[in-house]
C-alpha positions in Angstrom: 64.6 -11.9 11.6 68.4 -11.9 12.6 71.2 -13.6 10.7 75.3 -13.0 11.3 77.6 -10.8 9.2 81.0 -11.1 10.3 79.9 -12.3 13.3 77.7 -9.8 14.2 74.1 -10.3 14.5 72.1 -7.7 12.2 68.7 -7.2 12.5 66.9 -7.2 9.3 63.7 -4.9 9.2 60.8 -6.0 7.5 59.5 -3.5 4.3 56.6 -1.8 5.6 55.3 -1.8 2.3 54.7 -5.5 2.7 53.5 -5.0 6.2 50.7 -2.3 4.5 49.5 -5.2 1.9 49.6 -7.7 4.7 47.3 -5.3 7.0 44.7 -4.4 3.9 44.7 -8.3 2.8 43.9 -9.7 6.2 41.1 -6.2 6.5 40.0 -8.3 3.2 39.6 -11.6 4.4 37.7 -10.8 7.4 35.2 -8.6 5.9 35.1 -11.4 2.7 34.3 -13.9 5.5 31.6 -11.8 7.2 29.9 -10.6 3.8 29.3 -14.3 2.6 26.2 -16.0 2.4 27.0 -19.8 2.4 23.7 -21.9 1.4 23.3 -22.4 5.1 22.6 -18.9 5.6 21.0 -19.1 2.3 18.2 -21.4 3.2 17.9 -19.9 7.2 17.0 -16.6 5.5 14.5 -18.9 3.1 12.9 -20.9 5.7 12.7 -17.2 8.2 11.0 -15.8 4.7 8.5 -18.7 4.1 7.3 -18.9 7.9 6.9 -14.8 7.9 4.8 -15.4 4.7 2.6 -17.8 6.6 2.1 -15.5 9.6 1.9 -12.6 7.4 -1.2 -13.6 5.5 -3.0 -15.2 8.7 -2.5 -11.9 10.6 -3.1 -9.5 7.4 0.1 -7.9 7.9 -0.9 -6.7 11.8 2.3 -7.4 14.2 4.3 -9.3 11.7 7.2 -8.4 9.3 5.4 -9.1 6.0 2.5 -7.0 5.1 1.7 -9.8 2.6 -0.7 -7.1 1.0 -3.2 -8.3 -1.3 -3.1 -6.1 -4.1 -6.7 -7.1 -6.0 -4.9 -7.7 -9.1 -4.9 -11.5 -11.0 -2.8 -12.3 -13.6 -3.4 -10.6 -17.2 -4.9 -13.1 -20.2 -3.1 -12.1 -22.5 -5.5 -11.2 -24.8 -6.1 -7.9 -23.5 -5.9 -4.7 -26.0 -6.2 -1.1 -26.5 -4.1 2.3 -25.6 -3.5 2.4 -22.4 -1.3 5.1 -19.9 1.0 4.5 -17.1 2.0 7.1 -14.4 5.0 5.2 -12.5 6.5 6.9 -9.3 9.7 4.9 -7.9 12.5 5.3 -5.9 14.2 7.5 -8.3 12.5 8.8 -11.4 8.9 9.7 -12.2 7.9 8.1 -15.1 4.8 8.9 -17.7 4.3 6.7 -20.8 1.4 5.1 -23.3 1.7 2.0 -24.6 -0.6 -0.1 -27.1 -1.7 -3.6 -25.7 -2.0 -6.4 -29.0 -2.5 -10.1 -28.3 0.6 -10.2 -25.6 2.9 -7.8 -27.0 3.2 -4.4 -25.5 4.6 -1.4 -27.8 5.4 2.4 -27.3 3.5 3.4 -30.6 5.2 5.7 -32.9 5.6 9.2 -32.2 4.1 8.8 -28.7 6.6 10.6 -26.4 7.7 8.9 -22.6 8.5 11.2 -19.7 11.0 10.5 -17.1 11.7 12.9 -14.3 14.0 12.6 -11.8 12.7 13.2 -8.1 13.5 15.7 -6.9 14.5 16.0 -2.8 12.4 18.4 -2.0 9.4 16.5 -3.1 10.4 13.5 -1.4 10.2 15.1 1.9 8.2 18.2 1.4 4.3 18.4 2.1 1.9 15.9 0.8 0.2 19.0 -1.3 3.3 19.8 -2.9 4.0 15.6 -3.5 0.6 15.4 -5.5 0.6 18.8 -7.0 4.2 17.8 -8.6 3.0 14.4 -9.6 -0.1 16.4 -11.6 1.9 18.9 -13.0 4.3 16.6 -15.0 1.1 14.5 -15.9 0.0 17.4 -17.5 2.7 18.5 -19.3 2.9 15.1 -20.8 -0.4 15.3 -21.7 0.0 18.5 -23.8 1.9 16.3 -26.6 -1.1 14.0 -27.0 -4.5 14.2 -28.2 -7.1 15.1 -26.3 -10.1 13.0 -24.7 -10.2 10.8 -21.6 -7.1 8.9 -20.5 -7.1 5.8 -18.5 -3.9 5.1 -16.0 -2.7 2.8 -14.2 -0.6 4.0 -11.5 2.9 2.5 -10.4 3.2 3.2 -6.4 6.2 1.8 -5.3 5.6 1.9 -1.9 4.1 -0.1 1.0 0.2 0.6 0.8 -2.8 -0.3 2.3 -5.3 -1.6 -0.5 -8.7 -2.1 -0.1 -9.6 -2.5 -3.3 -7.8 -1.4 -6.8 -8.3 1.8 -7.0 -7.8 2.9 -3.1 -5.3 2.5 -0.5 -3.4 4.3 2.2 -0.1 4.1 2.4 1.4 1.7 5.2 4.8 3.9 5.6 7.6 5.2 4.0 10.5 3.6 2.5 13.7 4.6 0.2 14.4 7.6 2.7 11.2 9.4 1.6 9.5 11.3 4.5 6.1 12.8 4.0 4.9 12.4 7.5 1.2 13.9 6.1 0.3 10.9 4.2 1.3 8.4 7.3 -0.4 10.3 10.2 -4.1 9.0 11.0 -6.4 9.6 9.6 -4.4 8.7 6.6 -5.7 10.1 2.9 -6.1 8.0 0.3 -3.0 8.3 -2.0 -5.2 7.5 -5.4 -8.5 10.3 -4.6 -5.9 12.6 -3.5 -4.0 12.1 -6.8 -7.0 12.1 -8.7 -8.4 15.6 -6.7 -5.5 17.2 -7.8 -5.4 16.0 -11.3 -9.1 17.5 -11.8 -8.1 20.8 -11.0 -5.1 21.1 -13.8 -6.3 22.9 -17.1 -4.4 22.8 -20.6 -2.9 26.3 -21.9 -5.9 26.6 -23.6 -8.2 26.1 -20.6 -9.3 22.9 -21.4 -10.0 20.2 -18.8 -7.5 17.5 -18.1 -9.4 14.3 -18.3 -7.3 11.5 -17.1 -9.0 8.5 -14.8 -6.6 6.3 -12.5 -8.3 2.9 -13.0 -5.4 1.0 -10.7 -2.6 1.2 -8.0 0.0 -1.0 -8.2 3.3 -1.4 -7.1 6.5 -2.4 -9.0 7.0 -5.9 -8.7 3.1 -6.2 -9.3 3.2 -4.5 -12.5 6.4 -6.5 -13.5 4.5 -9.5 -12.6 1.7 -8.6 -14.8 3.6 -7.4 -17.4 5.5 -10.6 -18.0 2.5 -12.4 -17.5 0.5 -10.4 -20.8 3.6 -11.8 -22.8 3.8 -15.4 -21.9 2.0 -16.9 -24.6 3.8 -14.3 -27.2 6.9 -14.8 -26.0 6.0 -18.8 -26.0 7.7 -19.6 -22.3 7.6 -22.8 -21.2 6.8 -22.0 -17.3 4.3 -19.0 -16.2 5.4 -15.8 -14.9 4.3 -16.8 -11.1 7.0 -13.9 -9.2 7.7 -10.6 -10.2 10.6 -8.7 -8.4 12.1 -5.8 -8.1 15.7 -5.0 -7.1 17.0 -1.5 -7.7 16.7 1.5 -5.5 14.8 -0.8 -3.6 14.1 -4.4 -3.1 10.3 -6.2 -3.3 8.5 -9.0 -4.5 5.1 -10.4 -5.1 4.1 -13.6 -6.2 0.4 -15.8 -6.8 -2.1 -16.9 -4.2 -5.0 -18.6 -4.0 -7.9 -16.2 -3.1 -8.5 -18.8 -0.5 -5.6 -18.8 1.8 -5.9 -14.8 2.4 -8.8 -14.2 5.4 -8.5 -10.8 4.0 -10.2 -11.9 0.7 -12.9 -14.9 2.0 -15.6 -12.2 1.3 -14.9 -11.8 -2.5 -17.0 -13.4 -4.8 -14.1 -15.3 -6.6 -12.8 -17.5 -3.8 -11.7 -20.0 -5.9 -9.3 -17.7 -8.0 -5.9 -16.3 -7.4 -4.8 -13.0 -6.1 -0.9 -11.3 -7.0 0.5 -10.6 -3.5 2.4 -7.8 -2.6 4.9 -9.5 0.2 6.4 -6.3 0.9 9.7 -8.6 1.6 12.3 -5.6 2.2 11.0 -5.5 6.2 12.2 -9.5 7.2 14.6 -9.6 9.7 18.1 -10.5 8.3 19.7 -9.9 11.3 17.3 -12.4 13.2 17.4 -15.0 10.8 21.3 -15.4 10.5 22.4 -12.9 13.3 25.9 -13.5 13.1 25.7 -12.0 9.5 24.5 -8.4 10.2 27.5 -6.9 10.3 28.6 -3.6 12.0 28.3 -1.6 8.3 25.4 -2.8 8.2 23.8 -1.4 12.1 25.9 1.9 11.1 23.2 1.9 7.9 20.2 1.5 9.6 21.0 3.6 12.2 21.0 6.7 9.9 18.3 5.5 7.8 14.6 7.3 8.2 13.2 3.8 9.0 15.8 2.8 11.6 15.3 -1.3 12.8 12.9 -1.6 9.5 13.3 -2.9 5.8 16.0 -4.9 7.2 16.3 -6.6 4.4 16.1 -3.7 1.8 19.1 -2.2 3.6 21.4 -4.9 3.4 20.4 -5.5 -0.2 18.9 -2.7 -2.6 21.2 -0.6 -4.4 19.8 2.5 -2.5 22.3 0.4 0.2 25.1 -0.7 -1.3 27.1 2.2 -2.0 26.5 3.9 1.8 27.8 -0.1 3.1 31.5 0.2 1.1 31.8 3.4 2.1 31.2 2.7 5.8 33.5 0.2 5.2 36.1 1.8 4.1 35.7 4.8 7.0 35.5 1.8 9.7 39.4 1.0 7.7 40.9 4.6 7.6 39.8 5.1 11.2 41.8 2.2 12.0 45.1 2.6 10.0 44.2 0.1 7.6 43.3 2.2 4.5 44.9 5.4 3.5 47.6 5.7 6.0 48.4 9.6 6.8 45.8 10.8 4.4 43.6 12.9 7.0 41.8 14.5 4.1 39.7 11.1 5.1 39.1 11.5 8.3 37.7 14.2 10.5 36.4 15.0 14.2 33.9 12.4 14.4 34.9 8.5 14.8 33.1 6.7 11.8 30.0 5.0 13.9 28.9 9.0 14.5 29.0 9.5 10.7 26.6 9.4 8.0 27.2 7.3 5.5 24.4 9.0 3.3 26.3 12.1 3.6 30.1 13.0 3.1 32.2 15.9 4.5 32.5 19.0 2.3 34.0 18.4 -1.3 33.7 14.6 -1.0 31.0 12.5 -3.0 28.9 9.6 -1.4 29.7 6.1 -2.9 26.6 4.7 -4.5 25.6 1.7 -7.0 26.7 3.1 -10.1 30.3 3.5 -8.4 29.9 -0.6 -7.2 29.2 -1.4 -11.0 32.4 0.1 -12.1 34.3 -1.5 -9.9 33.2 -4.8 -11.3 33.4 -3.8 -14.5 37.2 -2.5 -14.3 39.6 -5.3 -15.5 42.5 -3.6 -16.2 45.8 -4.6 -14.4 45.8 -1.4 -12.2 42.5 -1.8 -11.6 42.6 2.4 -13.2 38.6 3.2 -12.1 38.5 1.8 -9.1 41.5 4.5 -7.9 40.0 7.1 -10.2 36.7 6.9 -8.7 38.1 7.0 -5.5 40.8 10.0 -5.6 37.2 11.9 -7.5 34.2 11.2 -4.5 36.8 10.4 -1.5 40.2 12.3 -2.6 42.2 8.8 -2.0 45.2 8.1 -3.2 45.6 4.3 -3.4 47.7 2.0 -4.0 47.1 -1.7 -6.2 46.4 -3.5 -2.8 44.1 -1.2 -1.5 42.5 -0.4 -4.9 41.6 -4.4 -5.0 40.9 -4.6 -1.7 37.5 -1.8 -2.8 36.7 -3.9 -5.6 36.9 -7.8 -3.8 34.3 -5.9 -0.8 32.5 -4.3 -3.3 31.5 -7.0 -5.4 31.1 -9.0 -2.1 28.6 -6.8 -1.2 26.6 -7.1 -4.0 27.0 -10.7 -4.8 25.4 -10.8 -0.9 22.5 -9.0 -2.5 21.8 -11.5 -5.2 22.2 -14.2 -2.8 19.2 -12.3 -0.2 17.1 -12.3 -3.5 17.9 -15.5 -4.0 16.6 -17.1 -0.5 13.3 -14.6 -0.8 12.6 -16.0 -4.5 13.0 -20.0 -3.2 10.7 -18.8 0.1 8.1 -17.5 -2.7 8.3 -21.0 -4.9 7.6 -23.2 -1.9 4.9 -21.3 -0.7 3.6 -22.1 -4.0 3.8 -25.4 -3.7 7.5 -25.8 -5.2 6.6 -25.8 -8.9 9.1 -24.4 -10.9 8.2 -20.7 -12.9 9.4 -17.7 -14.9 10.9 -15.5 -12.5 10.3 -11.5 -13.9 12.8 -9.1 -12.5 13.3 -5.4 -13.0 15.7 -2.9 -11.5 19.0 -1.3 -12.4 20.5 -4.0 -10.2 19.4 -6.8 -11.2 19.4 -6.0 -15.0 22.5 -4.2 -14.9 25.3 -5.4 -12.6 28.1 -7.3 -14.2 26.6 -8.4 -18.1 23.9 -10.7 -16.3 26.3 -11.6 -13.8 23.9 -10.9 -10.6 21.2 -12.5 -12.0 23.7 -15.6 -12.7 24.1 -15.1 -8.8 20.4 -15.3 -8.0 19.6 -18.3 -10.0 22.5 -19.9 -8.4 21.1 -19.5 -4.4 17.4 -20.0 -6.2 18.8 -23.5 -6.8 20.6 -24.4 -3.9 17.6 -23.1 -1.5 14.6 -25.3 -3.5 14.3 -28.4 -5.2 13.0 -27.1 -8.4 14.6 -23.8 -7.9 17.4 -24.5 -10.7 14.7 -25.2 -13.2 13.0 -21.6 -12.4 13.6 -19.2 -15.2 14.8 -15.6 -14.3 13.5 -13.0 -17.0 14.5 -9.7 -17.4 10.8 -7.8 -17.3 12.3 -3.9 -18.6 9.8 -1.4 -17.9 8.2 -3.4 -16.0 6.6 -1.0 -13.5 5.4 0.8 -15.9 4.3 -1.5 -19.0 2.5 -3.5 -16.0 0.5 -0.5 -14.8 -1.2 0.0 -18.5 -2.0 -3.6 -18.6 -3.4 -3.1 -15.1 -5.3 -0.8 -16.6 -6.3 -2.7 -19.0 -7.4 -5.7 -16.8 -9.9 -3.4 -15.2 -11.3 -1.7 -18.5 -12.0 -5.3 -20.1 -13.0 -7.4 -17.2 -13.4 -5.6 -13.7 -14.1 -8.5 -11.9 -11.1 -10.2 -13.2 -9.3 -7.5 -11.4 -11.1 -8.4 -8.5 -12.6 -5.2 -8.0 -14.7 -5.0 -5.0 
């Protein structure tokens, strides 16, 4: 602006400080703006969901974006008991565990150890013979600690299989940025006799046999499901456990159906019973349901992504996600003056559309979920991790503006998440009718984020998608994935056709 001095016009220039904060808050607002899931786009993404559940089961899965696979699995009793063992492959970590089954409560019994094991990337993408030889070998060495004699397992697949009855399937394809192309090519092997081949060729140090059984395949959300189930009459809920879900590394869900609305089942002899569903959810089309919220972050994902145009969903939701999103972000920023000014440690040759966002240049970290849950967590008046977390994986010095301008997309990001799982959970209640249930949920993100806070954020879009959604109770199912598997188990040992065995 201009004012006189001495009658002389001066010019006044304006503090390019300001101008910097202006720039990164108006960066804020529009990516606020496009990361916001209103109920409108709440309930499109419910009502896409709920007619993809229909078509899913009427075409078993075949040209459709739901596999809506039936995993031959009911609901536990309750009164199911005995040692049983879990063997629980995820996203992540490879997990081995026993737990004793009493009247609805499941326990780790005393002096009992638990394996956990992360995956390690050669695995994920190696050869299918050194997948299931890796799997054996840390069953085995788990099994040296405890005694001896025949083991029954449930197994925790987290993956998209094939199931044509509890105890075989093929796996459908890969998710989570695994890549064994072996165990997708036709003529596909069975993932639980292949298992189970290699596990009866491993011998104790002593020479002796290791006799171990898998009884059941499950996935994640299935065993959460059942797990939460076994302790509803312990745990004396007033609503059935009727969804299980997942939301971690990845993002699934399964729910109840009636044996007799799935063709795929009108053969079995218990037609008039009910049958967990795996919905395989993480495949719906976001970007077709509410197009004008797939954003460009969210393209530049799934176009470096092994599954590129599929899981949808997954990508724009499942902390396997999140982290590679802000930090596309925030290269789509630098690139265009907007973060970072003059810091070209940030930058290099390639514009940020041609760069991986799973990947970082040389001496730079990727951004993941346990960075996002920082960010929320950080209260102090400098907002201190955010710009130490920053200056560590992306050597950025920040200022307060920009600093809050990270944490405001971040948590936007992930309060989007919640509000995805949100409109999948309400699409899963009306199918069922619109009764209102016990919710189980397991995953780092979903149990951990914010103190409860995301699952405060899911309940809220539960309830503004459905009638009786706000009266649906969300349940933190721990271990599910893997408690769920030895009840699994369990199911099978004390009542195969109540597993719906075939």
């Amino acid at each position: 602006y201009q004012r006189r001095v001495h009658g002389k016009k001066r010019t006044h220039q304006p503090d390019p400080m300001d101008l910097a904060h202006q720039t990164v808050h108006s960066a804020q607002a529009m990516w606020l703006d496009q990361l916001t899931f209103d109920s409108a786009a709440v309930i499109a993404v419910k009502n896409h969901m709920l007619a993809e559940m229909h078509r899913g089961l009427l075409a078993q899965g075949v040209g459709t974006q739901l596999a809506m696979i039936p995993t031959y699995v009911a609901p536990a009793k309750g009164h199911e008991s005995g040692m049983f063992f879990a063997i629980d492959f995820g996203g992540t970590n490879f997990r081995v565990a026993g737990f004793s089954l009493n009247g609805g409560a499941i326990t780790h019994p005393a002096g009992l150890p638990q394996m956990t094991v992360e995956i390690p990337e050669e695995v994920k993408t190696g050869s299918a013979a050194a997948f299931f030889n890796w799997i054996a070998d840390n069953v085995l060495s788990f099994m040296e600690s405890v005694p001896r004699g025949l083991k029954q397992l449930g197994f925790t697949f987290s993956f998209p299989t094939i199931m044509e009855s509890i105890n075989r399937a093929t796996l459908e394809k890969w998710t989570k940025n695994f890549s064994i192309p072996e165990l997708v090519r036709e003529p596909k092997p069975d993932i639980v006799q292949s298992l189970q081949a290699v596990l009866d060729t491993k011998r104790f140090r002593d020479g002796t046999p290791l006799a171990v059984k898998i009884v059941a395949l499950a996935n994640d959300t299935t065993g959460t499901l059942v797990a939460s189930s076994y302790e509803d009459a312990s745990s004396r809920r007033p609503l059935p456990t009727r969804i299980g879900t997942i939301i971690g590394t990845g993002l699934n869900s399964c729910y109840i159906e009636k044996v007799s609305n799935v063709p795929a089942l009108r053969g079995e002899s218990h037609y008039d019973r009910e049958v967990i569903i795996n919905t395989e959810w993480g495949n719906i089309r976001v970007d077709l349901a509410v197009p004008h919220k797939y954003t460009l972050a969210d393209r530049h994902v799934d176009m470096f992504s092994n599954n590129h145009t599929n899981q949808i969903f997954e990508k724009m939701a499942a902390g396997h996600y999140i982290g590679p999103i802000l930090q596309t972000i925030i290269k789509l920023e630098v690139a265009a003056g907007r973060l970072f000014p003059g810091q070209t440690t940030l930058t290099d040759s390639l514009s940020p559309l041609q760069q991986n966002p799973f990947e970082m240049m040389a001496g730079h970290s990727c951004l993941d979920g346990f960075d996002l849950n920082q960010f929320a967590e950080d209260v102090t008046a400098n907002l201190d991790t955010v710009g130490r977390v920053l200056h560590e994986k992306l050597h950025a010095q920040s200022s307060l503006p920009e600093r809050t301008f990270v944490k405001n997309v971040a948590r936007a990001i992930v309060l989007r998440s919640a509000r995805l799982a949100g409109a999948g959970m309400a699409a899963l209640i009306e199918k069922m009718g619109g009764q209102p249930c016990t919710i189980a949920v397991d995953g780092s993100l979903v149990n951990k984020y914010g103190d409860g806070l995301f699952r405060q954020w899911v309940h809220a879009a539960v309830a503004e998608a459905t009638p009786s959604g706000s009266m649906s109770v969300l349940v933190p199912c721990e271990d599910g994935s893997g408690k769920g598997a030895a009840v699994i188990a369990a199911v099978v040992a004390h009542s195969p056709q109540g597993a719906l065995l075939r």
